[in-house]
GUDO-720355 format. One record per residue (C-alpha): chain; residue in three letters; residue number from 0; x, y, z. Coordinates in steps of 0.05 Angstrom, whole numbers, plus 5000, padded with zeros to 4 digits. Example, Ala and Ser with C-alpha at 12.3 -4.5 7.8 and 13.67 -1.06 7.14 Angstrom:
% residues 2
chain res n X Y Z
A ALA 0 5246 4910 5156
A SER 1 5273 4979 5143
***
This chain:
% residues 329
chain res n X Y Z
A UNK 0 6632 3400 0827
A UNK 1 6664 3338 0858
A UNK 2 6667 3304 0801
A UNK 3 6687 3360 0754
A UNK 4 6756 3375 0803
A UNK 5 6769 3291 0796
A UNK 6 6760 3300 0727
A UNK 7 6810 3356 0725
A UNK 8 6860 3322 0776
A UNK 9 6848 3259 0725
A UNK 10 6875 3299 0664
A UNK 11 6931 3327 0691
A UNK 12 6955 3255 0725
A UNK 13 6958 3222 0652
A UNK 14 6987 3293 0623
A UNK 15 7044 3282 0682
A UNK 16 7046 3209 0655
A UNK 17 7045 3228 0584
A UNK 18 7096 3277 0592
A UNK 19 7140 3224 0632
A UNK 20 7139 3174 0575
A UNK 21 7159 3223 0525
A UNK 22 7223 3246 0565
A UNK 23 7235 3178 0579
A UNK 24 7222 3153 0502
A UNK 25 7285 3211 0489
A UNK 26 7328 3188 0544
A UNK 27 7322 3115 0509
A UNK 28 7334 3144 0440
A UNK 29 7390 3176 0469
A UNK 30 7419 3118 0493
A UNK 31 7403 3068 0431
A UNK 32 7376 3096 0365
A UNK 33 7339 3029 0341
A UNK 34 7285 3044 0394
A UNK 35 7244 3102 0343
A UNK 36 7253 3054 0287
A UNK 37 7189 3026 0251
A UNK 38 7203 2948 0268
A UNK 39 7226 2967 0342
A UNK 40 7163 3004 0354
A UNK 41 7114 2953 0311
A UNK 42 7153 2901 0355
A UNK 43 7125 2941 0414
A UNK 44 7062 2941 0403
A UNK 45 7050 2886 0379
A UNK 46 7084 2852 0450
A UNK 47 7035 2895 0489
A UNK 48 6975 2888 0446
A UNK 49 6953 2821 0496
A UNK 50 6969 2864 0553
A UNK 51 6924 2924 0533
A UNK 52 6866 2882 0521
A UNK 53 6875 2838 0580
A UNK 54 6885 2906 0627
A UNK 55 6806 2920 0604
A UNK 56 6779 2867 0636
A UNK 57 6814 2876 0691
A UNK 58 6801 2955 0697
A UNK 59 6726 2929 0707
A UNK 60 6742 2885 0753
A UNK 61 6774 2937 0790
A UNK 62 6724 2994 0781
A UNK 63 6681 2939 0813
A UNK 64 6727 2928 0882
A UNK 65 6744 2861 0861
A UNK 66 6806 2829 0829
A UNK 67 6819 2769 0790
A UNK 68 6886 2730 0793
A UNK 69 6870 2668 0753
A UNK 70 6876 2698 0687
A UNK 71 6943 2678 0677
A UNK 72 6916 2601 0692
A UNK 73 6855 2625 0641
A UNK 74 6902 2639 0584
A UNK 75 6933 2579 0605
A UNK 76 6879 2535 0598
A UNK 77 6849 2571 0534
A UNK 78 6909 2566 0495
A UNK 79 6926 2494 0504
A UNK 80 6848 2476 0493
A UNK 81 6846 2505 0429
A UNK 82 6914 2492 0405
A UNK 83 6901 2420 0426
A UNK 84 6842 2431 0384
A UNK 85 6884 2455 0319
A UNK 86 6933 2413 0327
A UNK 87 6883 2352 0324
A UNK 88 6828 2379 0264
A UNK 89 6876 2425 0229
A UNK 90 6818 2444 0185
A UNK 91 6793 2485 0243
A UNK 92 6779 2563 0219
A UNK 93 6819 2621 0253
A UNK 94 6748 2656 0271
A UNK 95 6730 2588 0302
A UNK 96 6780 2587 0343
A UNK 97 6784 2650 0371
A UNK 98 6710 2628 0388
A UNK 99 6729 2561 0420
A UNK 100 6783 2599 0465
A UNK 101 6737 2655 0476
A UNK 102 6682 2608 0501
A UNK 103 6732 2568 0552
A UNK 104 6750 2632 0587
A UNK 105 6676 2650 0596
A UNK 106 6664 2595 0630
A UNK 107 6714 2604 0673
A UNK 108 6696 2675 0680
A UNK 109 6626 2654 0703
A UNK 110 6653 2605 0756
A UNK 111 6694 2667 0788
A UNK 112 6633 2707 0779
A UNK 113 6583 2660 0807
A UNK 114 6634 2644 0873
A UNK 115 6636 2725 0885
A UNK 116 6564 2745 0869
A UNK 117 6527 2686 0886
A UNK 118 6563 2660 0949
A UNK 119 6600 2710 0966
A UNK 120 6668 2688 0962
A UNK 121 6725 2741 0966
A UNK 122 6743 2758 0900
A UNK 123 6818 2743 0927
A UNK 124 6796 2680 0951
A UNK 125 6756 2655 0897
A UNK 126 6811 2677 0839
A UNK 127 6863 2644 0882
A UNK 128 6819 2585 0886
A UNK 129 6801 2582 0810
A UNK 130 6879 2603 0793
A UNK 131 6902 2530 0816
A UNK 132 6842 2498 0784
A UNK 133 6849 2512 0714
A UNK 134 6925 2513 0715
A UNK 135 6913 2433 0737
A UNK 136 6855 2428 0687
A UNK 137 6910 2457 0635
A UNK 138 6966 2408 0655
A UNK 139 6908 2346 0657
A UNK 140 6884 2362 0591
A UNK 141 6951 2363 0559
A UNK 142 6981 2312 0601
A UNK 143 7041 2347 0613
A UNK 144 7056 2359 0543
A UNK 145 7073 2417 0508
A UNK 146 7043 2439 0439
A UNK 147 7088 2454 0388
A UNK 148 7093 2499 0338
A UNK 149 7094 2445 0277
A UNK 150 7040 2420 0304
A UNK 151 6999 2480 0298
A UNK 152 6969 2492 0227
A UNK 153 6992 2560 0191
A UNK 154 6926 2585 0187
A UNK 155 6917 2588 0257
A UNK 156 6990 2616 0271
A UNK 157 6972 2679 0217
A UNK 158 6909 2695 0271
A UNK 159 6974 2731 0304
A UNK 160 7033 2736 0256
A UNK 161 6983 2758 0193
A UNK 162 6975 2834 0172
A UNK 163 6905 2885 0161
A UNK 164 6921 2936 0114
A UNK 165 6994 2929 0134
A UNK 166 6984 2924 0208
A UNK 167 6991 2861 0247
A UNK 168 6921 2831 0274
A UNK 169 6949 2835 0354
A UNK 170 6942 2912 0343
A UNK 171 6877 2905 0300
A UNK 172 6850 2864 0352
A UNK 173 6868 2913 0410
A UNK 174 6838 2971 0381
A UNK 175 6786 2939 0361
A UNK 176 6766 2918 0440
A UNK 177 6783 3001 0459
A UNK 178 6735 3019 0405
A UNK 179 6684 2961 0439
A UNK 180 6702 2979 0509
A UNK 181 6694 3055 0492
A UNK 182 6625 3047 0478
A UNK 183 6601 3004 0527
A UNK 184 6633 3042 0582
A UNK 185 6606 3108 0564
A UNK 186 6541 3095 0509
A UNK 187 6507 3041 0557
A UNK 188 6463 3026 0612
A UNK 189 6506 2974 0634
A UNK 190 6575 3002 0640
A UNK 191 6554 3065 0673
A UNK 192 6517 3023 0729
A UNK 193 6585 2974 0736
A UNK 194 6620 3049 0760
A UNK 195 6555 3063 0808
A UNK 196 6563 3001 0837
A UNK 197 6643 3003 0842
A UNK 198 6626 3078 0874
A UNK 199 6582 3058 0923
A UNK 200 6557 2985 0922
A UNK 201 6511 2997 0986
A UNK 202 6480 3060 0952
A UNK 203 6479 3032 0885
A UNK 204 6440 2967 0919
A UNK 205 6388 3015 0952
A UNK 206 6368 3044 0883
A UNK 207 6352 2979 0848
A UNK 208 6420 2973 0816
A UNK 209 6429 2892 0804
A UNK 210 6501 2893 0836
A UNK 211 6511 2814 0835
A UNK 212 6489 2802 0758
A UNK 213 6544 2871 0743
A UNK 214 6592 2826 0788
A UNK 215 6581 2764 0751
A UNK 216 6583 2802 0682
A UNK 217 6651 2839 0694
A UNK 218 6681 2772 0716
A UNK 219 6657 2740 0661
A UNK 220 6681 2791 0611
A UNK 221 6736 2784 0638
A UNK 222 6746 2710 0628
A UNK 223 6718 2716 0553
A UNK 224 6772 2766 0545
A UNK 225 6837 2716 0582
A UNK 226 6813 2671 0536
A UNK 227 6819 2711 0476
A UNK 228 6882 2728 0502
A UNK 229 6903 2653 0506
A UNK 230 6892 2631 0435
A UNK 231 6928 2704 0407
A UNK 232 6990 2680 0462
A UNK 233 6992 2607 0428
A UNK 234 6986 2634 0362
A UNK 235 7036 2687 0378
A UNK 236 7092 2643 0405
A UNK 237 7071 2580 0376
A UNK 238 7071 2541 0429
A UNK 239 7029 2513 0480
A UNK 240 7050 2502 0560
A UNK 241 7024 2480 0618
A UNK 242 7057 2540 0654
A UNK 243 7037 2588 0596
A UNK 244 7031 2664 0626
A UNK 245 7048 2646 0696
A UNK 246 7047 2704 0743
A UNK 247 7016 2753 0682
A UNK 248 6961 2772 0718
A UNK 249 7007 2817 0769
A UNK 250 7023 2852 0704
A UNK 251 6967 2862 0686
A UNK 252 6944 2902 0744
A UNK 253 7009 2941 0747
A UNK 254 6978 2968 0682
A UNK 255 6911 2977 0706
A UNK 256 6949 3023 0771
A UNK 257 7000 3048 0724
A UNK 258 6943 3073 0683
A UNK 259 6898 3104 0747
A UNK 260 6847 3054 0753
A UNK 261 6834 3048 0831
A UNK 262 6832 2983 0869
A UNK 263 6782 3024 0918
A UNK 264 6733 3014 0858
A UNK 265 6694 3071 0828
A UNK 266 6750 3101 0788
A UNK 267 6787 3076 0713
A UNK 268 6785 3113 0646
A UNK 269 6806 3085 0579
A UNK 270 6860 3135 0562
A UNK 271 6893 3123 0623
A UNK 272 6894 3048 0613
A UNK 273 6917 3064 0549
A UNK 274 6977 3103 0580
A UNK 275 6995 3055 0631
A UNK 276 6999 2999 0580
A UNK 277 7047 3036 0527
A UNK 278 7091 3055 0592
A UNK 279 7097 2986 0616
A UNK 280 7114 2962 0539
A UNK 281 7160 3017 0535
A UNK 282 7201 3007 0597
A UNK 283 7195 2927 0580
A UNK 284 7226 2936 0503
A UNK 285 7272 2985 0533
A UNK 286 7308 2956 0588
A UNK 287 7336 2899 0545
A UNK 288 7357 2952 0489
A UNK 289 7397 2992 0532
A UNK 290 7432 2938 0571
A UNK 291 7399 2937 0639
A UNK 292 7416 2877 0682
A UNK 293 7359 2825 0674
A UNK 294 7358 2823 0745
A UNK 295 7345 2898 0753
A UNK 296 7279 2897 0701
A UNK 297 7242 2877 0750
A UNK 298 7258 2919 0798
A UNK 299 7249 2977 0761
A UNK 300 7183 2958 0737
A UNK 301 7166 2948 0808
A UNK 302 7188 3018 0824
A UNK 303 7149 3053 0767
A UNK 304 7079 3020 0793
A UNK 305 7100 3037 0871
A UNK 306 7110 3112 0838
A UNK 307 7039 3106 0801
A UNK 308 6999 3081 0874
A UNK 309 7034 3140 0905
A UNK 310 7016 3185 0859
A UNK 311 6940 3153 0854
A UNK 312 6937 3165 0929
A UNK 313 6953 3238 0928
A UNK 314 6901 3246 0867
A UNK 315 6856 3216 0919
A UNK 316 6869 3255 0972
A UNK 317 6878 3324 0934
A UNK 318 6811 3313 0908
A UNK 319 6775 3292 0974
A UNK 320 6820 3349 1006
A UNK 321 6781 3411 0949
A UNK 322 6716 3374 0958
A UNK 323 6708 3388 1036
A UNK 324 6745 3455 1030
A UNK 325 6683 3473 0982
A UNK 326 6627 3446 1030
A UNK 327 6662 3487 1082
A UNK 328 6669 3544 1041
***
């Protein structure tokens, strides 16, 4: 019955969220008519398809009670290996890659997952550990140089500019991780024990559930997936930095709460991720369109996740509230 009234407390958060973006997408059509038009809102999602599959890795994480802040530092250091990479065998395939920038971030998933489920390391700690570490590795490796967008060969620039059906591969590639995440969250063994452990880690520990190889796969899925992220950001922008995605990761979990995944653990569904993505890549293509101060973006994006904990907690306490009343009762 518990779980039935969170369910129901669930669907009506992301219907109040849902129904929030769509006055707010007419207040900003209001305001400027380019935002409904077909290249404003392919330009939209296609700047928030990196975001949406970055913010499922994280929503494990989170589902998990942990947190990871060196993704930015992953992307980082994924990006510039494999445009370093490019740039030196131009020859290179796009599929290989992806792989190559895939694999980096694995490995630097599996470090943050072995320092928080072997040792025991705060997840805080170890991420803000790791964060410096592969930004350093990043600026070693390229010596402080950038990589530049002649550099790059066009095949490897199309993995993010090219089209599927008439569709640009960022938004191919971002549904095609929902689809993925979909059905490991809900068809398999696996990602139904990740939200047992996230529930309860001392119960789920007590019933056999292997909580420290779940806690080294999440981080590690999440590192293959900042990786992914950094070769799609390189190919994107066409250019490789040392202080590439800086700071992203804080966005990235302003989608995650924008979206209703808790940072108690236990709690995160798909469509809400979903949600709290398009909001934050609505209010980000937005802002600019309808003449807000750069200095007040920010802010306001600030204020919109501060709204989204606030209303989280209330969920949260609305739904512990009904749960006793019913024991009583």
């Amino acid at each position: 019955m518990a779980k039935h009234n969170w369910q129901w407390n669930e669907n009506l958060r992301e219907l109040g969220l849902l129904l929030f973006m769509a006055i707010l997408v007419v207040a900003i059509q209001i305001r400027n008519p380019a935002f409904l038009t077909a290249g404003n809102l392919t330009s939209l999602l296609t700047n928030t398809a990196i975001l949406a599959i970055l913010a499922l890795g994280m929503m494990l994480v989170l589902v998990t009670r942990g947190i990871d802040l060196s993704i930015g530092s992953t992307i980082a250091l994924a990006g510039m290996v494999t445009s370093l990479a490019v740039a030196r065998y131009p020859g290179i395939p796009p599929v290989a890659a992806i792989g190559l920038g895939t694999a980096v971030g694995a490995l630097a998933g599996m470090v943050v997952g072995l320092l928080v489920s072997r040792w025991d390391v705060l997840p805080i700690i170890a991420t803000l550990g790791m964060m410096n570490v592969l930004r350093g590795l990043t600026y070693v490796i390229s010596g402080g140089r950038w990589v530049s967008s002649y550099q790059m060969p066009d095949s490897f620039k199309r993995i993010a500019t090219g089209r599927i059906l008439g569709v640009n591969n960022l938004i191919v590639i971002a549904l095609l991780a929902y689809l993925v995440a979909a059905w490991f969250i809900n068809h398999t063994r696996l990602g139904r024990q990740i939200y047992a452990v996230g529930s309860n880690p001392e119960a789920a520990e007590v019933s056999g559930l292997p909580k420290r190889r779940l806690i080294f796969l999440v981080y590690t899925i999440m590192g293959s997936l900042a990786g992914l992220a950094g070769v799609l950001w390189v190919a994107k922008f066409a250019s490789a930095q040392g202080d590439t995605a800086t700071g992203y990761e804080l966005q990235v979990i302003a989608a995650c709460i924008l979206g209703g995944v808790s940072i108690n653990g236990g709690v995160g569904r798909l469509t809400g991720l979903f949600l709290g993505t398009v909001m934050l890549g609505i209010i980000a293509n937005a802002l600019p369109l309808i003449n807000v101060s750069p200095f007040w973006q920010m802010g306001i994006q600030g204020g919109v996740v501060l709204a989204a904990v606030l209303t989280n907690v209330m969920v949260r306490r609305n739904t512990e509230r009904t749960a006793l009343r019913r024991r009583v009762i």
